[in-house]
C-alpha positions as CSV (number, residue, x, y, z in Angstrom):
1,X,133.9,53.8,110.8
2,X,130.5,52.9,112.3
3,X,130.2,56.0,114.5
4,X,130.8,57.9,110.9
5,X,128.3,56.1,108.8
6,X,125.4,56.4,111.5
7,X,126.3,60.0,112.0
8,X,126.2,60.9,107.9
9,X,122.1,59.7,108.2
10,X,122.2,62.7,111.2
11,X,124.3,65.0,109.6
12,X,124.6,64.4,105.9
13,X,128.4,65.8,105.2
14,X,129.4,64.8,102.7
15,X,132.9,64.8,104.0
16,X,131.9,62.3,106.8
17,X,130.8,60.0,104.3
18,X,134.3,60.1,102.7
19,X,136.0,59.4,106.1
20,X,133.5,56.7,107.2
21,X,134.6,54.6,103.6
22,X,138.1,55.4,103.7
23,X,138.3,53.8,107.6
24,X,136.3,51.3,106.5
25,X,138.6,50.1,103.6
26,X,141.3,50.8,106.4
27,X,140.3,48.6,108.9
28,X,139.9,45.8,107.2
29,X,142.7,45.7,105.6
30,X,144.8,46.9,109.3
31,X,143.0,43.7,110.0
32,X,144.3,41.6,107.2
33,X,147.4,42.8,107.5
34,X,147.8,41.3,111.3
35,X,146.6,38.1,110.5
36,X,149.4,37.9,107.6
37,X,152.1,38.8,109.8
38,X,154.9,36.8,110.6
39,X,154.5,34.6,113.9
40,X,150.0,34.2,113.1
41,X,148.5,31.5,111.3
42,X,147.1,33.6,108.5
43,X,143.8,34.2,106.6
44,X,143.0,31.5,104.4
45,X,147.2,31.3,103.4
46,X,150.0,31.2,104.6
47,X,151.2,34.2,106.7
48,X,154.5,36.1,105.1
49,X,156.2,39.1,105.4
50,X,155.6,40.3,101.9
51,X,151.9,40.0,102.1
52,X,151.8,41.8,105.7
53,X,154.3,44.6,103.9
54,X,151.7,44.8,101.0
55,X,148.3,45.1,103.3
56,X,150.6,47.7,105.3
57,X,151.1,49.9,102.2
58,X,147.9,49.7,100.6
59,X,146.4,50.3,103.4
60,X,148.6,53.9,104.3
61,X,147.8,54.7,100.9
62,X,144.0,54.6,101.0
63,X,143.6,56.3,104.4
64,X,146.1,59.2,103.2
65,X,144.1,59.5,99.5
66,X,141.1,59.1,101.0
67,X,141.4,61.6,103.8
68,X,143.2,64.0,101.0
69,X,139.8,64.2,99.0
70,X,137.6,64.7,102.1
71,X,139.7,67.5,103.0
72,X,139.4,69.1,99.7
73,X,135.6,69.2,99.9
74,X,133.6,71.8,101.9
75,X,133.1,71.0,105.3
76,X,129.7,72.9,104.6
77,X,128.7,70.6,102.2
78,X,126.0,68.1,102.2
79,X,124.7,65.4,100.1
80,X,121.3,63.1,99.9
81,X,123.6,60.1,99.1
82,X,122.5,56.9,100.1
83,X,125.5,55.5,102.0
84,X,124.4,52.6,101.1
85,X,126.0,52.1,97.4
86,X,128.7,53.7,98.7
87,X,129.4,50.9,101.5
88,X,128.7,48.0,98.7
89,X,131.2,49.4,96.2
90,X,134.4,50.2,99.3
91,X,133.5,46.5,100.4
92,X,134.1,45.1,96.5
93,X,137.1,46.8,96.3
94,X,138.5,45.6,99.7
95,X,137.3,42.2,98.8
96,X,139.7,42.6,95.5
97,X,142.3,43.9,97.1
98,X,142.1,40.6,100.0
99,X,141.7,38.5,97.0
100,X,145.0,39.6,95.3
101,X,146.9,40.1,98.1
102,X,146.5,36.8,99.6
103,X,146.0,34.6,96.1
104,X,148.1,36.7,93.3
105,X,151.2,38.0,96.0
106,X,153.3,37.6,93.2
107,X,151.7,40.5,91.0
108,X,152.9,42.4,93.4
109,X,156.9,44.1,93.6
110,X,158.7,43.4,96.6
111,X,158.4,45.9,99.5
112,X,160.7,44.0,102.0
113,X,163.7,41.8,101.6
114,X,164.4,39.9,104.7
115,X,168.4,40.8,106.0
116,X,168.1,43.9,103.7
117,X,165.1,45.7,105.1
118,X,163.0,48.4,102.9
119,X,163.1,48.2,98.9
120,X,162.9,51.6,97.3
121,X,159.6,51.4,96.3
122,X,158.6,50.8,99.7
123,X,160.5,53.9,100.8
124,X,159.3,56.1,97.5
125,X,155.6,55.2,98.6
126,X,156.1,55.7,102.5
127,X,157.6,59.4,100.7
128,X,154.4,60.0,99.1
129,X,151.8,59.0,101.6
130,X,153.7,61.2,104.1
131,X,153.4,64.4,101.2
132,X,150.0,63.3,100.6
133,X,148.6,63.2,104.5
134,X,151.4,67.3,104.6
135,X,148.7,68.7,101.8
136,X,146.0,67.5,104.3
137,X,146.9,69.2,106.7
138,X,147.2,72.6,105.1
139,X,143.9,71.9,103.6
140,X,142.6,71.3,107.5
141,X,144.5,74.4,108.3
142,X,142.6,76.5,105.7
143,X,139.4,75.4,107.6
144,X,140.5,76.0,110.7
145,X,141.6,79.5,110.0
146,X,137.9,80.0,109.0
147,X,136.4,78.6,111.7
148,X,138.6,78.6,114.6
149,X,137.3,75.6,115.3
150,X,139.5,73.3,117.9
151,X,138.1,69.5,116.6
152,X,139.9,70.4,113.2
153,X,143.2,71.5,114.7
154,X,143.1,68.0,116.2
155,X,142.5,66.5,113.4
156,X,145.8,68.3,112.2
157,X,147.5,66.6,115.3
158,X,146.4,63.4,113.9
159,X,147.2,63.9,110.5
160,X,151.0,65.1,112.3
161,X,150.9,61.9,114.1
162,X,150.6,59.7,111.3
163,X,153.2,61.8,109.0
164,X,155.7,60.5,112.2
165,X,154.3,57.2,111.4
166,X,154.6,56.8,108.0
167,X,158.4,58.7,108.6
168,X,159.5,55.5,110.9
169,X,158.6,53.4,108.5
170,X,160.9,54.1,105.9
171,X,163.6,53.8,108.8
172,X,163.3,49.9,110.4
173,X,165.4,46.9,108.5
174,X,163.8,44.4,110.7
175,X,160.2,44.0,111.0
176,X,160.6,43.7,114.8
177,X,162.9,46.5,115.2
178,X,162.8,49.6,116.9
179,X,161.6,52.0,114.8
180,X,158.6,49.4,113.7
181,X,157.4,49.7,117.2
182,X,157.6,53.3,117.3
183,X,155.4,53.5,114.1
184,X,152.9,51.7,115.4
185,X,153.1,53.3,118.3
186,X,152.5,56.7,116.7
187,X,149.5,54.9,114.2
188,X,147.6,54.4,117.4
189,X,148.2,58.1,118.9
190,X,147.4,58.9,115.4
191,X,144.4,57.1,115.1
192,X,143.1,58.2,118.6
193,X,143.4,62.2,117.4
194,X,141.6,61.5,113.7
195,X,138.9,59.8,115.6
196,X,138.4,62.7,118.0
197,X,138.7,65.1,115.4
198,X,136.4,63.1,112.9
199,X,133.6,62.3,115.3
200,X,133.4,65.0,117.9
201,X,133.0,67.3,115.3
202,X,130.2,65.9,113.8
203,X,128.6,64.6,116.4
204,X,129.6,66.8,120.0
205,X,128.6,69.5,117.9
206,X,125.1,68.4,117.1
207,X,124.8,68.0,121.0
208,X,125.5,70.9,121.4
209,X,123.3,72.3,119.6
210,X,120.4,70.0,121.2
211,X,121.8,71.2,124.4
212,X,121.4,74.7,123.4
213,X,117.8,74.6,121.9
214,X,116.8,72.2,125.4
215,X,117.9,75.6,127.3
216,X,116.4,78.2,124.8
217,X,112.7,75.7,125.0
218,X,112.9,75.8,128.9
219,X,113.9,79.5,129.0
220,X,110.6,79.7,126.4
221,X,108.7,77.9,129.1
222,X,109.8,79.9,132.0
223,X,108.7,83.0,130.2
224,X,105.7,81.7,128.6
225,X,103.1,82.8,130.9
226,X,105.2,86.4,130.5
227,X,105.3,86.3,126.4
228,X,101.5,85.3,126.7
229,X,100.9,88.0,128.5
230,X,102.7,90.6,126.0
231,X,101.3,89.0,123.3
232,X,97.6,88.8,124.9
233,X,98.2,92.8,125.8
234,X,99.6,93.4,121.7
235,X,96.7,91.6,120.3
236,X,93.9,93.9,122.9
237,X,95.8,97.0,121.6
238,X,95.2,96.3,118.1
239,X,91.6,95.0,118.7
240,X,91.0,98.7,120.7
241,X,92.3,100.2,117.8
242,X,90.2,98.3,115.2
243,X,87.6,99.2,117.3
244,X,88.1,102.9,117.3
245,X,89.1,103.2,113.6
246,X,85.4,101.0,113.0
247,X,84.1,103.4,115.4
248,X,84.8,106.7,112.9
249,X,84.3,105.0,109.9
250,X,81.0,104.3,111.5
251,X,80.4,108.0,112.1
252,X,81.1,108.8,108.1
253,X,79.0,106.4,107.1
254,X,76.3,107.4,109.4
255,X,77.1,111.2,108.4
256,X,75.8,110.1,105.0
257,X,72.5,108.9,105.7
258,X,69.9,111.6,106.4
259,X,68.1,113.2,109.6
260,X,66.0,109.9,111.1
261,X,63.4,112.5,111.0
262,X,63.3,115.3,108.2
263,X,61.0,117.5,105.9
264,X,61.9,118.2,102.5
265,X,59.3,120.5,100.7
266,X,56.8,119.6,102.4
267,X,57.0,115.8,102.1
268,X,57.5,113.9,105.7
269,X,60.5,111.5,106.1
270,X,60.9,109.1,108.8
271,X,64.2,106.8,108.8
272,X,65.9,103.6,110.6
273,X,69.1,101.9,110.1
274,X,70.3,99.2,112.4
275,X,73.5,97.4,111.3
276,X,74.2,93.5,112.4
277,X,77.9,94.7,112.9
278,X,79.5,98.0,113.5
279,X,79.1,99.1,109.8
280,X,76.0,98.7,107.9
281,X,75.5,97.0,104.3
282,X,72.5,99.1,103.7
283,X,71.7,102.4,102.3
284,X,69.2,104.7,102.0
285,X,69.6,108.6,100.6
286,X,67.1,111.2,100.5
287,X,68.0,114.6,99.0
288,X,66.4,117.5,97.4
289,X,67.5,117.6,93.5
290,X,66.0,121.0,93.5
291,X,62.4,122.8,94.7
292,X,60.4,120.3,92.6
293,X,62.6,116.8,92.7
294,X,63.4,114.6,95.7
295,X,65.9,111.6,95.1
296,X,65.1,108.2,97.2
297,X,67.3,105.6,97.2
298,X,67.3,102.5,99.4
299,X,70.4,99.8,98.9
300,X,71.3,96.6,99.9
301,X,75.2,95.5,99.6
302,X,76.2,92.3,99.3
303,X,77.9,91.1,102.6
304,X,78.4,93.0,106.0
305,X,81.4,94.9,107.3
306,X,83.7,97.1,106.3
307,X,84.0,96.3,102.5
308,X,80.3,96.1,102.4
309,X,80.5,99.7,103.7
310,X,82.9,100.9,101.3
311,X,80.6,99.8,98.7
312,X,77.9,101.9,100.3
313,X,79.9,105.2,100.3
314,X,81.0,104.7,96.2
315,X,77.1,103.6,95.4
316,X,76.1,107.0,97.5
317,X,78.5,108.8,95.1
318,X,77.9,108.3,92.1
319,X,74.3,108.7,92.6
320,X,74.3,112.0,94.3
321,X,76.7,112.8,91.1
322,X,74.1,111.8,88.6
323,X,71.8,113.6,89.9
324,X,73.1,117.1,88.5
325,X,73.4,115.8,85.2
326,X,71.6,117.5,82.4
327,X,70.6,115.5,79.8
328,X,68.2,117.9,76.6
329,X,68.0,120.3,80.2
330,X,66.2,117.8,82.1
331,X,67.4,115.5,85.3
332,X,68.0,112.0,84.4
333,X,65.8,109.6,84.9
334,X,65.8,106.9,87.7
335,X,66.3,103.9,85.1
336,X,69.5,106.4,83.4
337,X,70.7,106.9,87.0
338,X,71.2,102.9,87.5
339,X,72.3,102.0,84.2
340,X,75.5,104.9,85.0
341,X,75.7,103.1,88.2
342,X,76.1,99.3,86.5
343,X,78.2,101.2,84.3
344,X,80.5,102.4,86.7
345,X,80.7,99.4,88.8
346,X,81.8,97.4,86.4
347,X,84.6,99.7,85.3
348,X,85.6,100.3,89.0
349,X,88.0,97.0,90.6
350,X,85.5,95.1,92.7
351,X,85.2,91.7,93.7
352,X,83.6,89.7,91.3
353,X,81.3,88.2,94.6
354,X,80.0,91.9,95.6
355,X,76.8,92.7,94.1
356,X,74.2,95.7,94.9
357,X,70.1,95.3,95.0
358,X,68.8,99.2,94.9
359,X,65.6,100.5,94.6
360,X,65.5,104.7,92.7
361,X,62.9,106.9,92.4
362,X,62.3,110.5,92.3
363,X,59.0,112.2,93.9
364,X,58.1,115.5,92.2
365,X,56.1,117.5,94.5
366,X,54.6,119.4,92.0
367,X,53.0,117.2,90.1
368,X,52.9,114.5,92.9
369,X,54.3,112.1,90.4
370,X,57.0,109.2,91.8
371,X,58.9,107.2,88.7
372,X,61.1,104.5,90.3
373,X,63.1,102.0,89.1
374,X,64.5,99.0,90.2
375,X,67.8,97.5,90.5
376,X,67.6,94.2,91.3
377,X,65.7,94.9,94.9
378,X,64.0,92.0,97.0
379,X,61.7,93.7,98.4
380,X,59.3,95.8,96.8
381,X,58.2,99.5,98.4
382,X,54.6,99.6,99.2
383,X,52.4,102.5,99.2
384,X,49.4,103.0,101.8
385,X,46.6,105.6,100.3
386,X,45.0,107.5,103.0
387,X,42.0,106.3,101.6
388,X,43.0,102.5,103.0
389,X,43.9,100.8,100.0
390,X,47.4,99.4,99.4
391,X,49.6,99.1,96.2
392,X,53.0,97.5,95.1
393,X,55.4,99.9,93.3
394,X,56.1,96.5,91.1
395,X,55.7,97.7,87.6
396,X,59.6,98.0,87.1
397,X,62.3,94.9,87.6
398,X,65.8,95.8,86.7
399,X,69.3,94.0,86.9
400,X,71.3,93.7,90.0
401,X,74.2,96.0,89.8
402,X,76.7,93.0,89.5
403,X,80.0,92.6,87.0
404,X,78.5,91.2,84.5
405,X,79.0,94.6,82.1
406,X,81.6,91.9,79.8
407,X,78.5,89.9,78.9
408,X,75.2,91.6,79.6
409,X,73.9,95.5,79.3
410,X,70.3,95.5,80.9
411,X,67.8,97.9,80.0
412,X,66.7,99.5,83.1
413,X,62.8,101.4,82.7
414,X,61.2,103.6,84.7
415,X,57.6,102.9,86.1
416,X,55.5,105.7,87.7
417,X,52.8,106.1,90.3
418,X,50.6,109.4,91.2
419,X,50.3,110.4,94.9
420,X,47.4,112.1,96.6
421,X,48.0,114.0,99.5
422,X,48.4,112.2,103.2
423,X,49.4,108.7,101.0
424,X,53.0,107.2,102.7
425,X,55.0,105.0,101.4
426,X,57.7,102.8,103.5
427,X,60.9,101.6,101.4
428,X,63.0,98.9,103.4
429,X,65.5,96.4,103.4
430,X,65.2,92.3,103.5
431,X,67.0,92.8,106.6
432,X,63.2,94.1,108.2
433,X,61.2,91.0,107.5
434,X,63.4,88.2,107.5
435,X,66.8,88.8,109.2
436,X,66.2,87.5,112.9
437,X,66.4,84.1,113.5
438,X,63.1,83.3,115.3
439,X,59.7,81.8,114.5
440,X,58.4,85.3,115.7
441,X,59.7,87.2,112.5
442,X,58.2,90.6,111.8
443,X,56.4,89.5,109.1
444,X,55.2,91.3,106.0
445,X,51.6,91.2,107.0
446,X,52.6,92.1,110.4
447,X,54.6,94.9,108.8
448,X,51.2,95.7,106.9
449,X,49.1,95.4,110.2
450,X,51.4,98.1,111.7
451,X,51.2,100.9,108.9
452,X,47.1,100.5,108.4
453,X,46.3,100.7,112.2
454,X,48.6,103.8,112.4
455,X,47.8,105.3,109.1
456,X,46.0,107.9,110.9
457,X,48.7,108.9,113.8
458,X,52.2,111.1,113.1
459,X,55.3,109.3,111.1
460,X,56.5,109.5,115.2
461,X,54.3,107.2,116.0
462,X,54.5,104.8,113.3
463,X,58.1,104.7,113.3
464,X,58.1,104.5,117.5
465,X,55.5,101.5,116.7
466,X,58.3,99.9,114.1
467,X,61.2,100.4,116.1
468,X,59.5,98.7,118.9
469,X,58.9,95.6,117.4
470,X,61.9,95.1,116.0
471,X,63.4,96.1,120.1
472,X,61.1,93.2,120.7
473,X,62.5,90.3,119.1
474,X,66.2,91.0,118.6
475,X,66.3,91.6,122.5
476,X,66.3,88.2,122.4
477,X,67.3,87.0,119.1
478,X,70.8,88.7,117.3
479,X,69.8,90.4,113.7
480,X,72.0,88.7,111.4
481,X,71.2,91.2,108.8
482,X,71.2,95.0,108.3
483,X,67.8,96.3,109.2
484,X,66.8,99.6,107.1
485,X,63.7,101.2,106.4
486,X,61.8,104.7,105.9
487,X,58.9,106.0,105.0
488,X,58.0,109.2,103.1
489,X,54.4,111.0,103.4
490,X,53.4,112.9,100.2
């Protein structure tokens, strides 16, 4: 019974915790049951026949009831009992049964008549203990068909055993006769195969499986250097291909961004994107609307990476879209362009974190005119006259585009300035002037310094002279921002 209660706290069958109270009950009462008999001194009273006869039987009958309703519950089936309650109640009810036995004989019918041997009853019971432990064992059977599992065809030959038991006796007349040897006899064979069947079962087996996951770990550790290996090779692969997929979405990004270098009617453009990682955050877009209208557009996207650059290709789109629509047969103006681009934004299933700072205009070379309008940039574009003076295109603040279309509809208005010919102006990013982590920052009065002293040599030149001092300090320093800039000569 101990081995059984300790195992249920492994195992928690709830068929083990039926066998360990049933053999407890058992025991004790085997136990009684040889201190009553004839010849010892007894427990407390006097040692007789009829109380030895009556330990005997109730005894039989517990261990075959009790192993009858463990059988009859799943040998899968577990319970979160605390054994506890159980052991407390089996230990009053052994307790009453010593009590009654040994105080209150008399209650009890006569089992044994010395010179006469069995009574009826005795026999009837010894009848129905040996049906009861039959059902059992076709219970057992059941399981053991399902399983073909050898501990519970033991436990049959135990349950066999004490059906012999129980079978000699309803045969002795004498308490020391043969067939009372022979019974006990058989109890002990009996008991030895229940035990084995009980306890191997639910506790070999567990080794077993401890055995088995000892031999699968140091099997796992014999190969580990090898499954590192594989793994460290599957991981490279699919970093290599990361690599190469960020490679061509780098290329369509890059595809979308104009010439570094171009000339559209006449107007000079000069261009420089350098992304922190392999895809860029910023934006810029120059295209000719038609022979009078050029579009400019420099971005900034909330984050780095890849879903920063997705957000660059759908702000590109709906842009250069815009652009060809007619509104009273004239383009739409810069501060119409960004209020279709909030408006789409917020319809479109974004992140409520991703955010876009823009900066519109459009140049007309005709009338040398540039209206602009902001959306939320940081940084404002400045203009150089080729006379030497310098201005702020600062006359327009507009919203961030942002998802905030539920609660808020800003007004975005256009501001305009008039060009002479020869002026330049350089759009850029945050990314130029405050992205490198260093006390030698390119500075906007160093960015200043640069255009005035070169307002005189070829966009080449400047943009060589930009480019090199940015080459300067993130030699040393990583850019942990997109850097982006041009600059357009009217």
């Amino acid at each position: 019974m101990y081995s059984h209660y300790y195992t249920y706290t492994k195992t928690h069958r709830t068929r083990l915790l039926v066998f360990s109270m049933t053999f407890f009950m058992m025991g004790w009462l085997d136990f009684f049951h040889i201190m009553t008999y004839n010849g010892m001194e007894g427990l407390f009273v006097e040692a007789s026949t009829p109380r030895a006869t009556t330990y005997w039987i109730i005894s039989r009958t517990i261990q075959s009831v009790g192993i009858l309703l463990a059988t009859m519950i799943s040998y899968r089936h577990k319970s979160m009992h605390n054994q506890s309650n159980y052991l407390i109640a089996t230990s009053m009810i052994t307790f009453l049964v010593f009590y009654l036995v040994s105080f209150q004989i008399q209650i009890f019918p006569p089992l044994f008549i010395e010179g006469k041997g069995l009574t009826p009853l005795k026999i009837y019971l010894e009848y129905g203990i040996i049906i009861t432990f039959l059902l059992s064992a076709i219970l057992m059977w059941r399981d053991f068909r399902r399983t073909q599992n050898k501990y519970f065809m033991i436990f049959i030959v135990g349950l066999v055993y004490a059906i012999f038991t129980e079978v000699a006796f309803t045969l002795y007349r004498s308490v020391y006769d043969t067939y009372n040897v022979i019974g006990h006899i058989y109890k002990i064979i009996s008991g030895y195969y229940l035990f084995k069947g009980i306890f191997l079962y639910n506790l070999e087996n567990h080794f077993r499986q401890l055995a088995d996951a000892k031999e699968t770990i140091k099997l796992h550790a014999e190969n580990l250097e090898k499954i590192i290996a594989e793994r460290t090779m599957e991981v490279r692969r699919n970093n290599e291909k990361m690599i190469v997929d960020l490679e061509y979405a780098k290329l369509v990004q890059q595809s979308l961004l104009p010439p570094e270098s171009v000339i559209i009617n006449d107007v000079k453009f000069v261009s420089c994107n350098y992304p922190c990682e392999k895809l860029s955050g910023d934006f810029y877009y120059i295209h000719k609307i038609d022979e009078e209208n050029i579009g400019l557009v420099i971005a900034d996207v909330s984050g780095h990476g890849v879903s920063a650059a997705m957000m660059t290709v759908f702000t590109e789109r709906v842009i250069r879209h815009n652009y060809y629509r007619k509104r009273d047969g004239g383009y739409i103006t810069s501060g119409e362009t960004l209020q279709h681009l909030y408006n789409q934004f917020n319809q479109a299933q974004f992140p409520d974190e991703m955010h876009i700072v823009l900066f519109n205009a459009i140049y007309n070379t005709t009338t040398m005119e540039i209206s602009y309008c902001s959306g939320g940039m940081n940084t404002i574009p400045i203009l150089f006259r080729k006379s030497g003076e310098i201005e702020y295109l600062k006359n327009s603040e507009g919203f961030p585009i942002c998802k905030m279309g539920e609660f808020f509809q800003p007004n975005y208005k256009d501001a305009k300035v008039l060009l002479n010919k020869g002026d330049r102006i350089i759009f850029f990013t945050d990314g130029l002037t405050e992205s490198i982590k260093s006390e030698n920052l390119i500075s906007k009065q160093r960015l200043i310094e640069i255009m005035k002293s070169n307002n005189q040599e070829d966009l080449s030149v400047l943009k060589s002279k930009i480019d090199q001092e940015i080459s300067d300090v993130t030699i040393t320093n990583e850019n942990d921002d997109d850097i982006t800039y041009f600059i357009m000569e009217a």
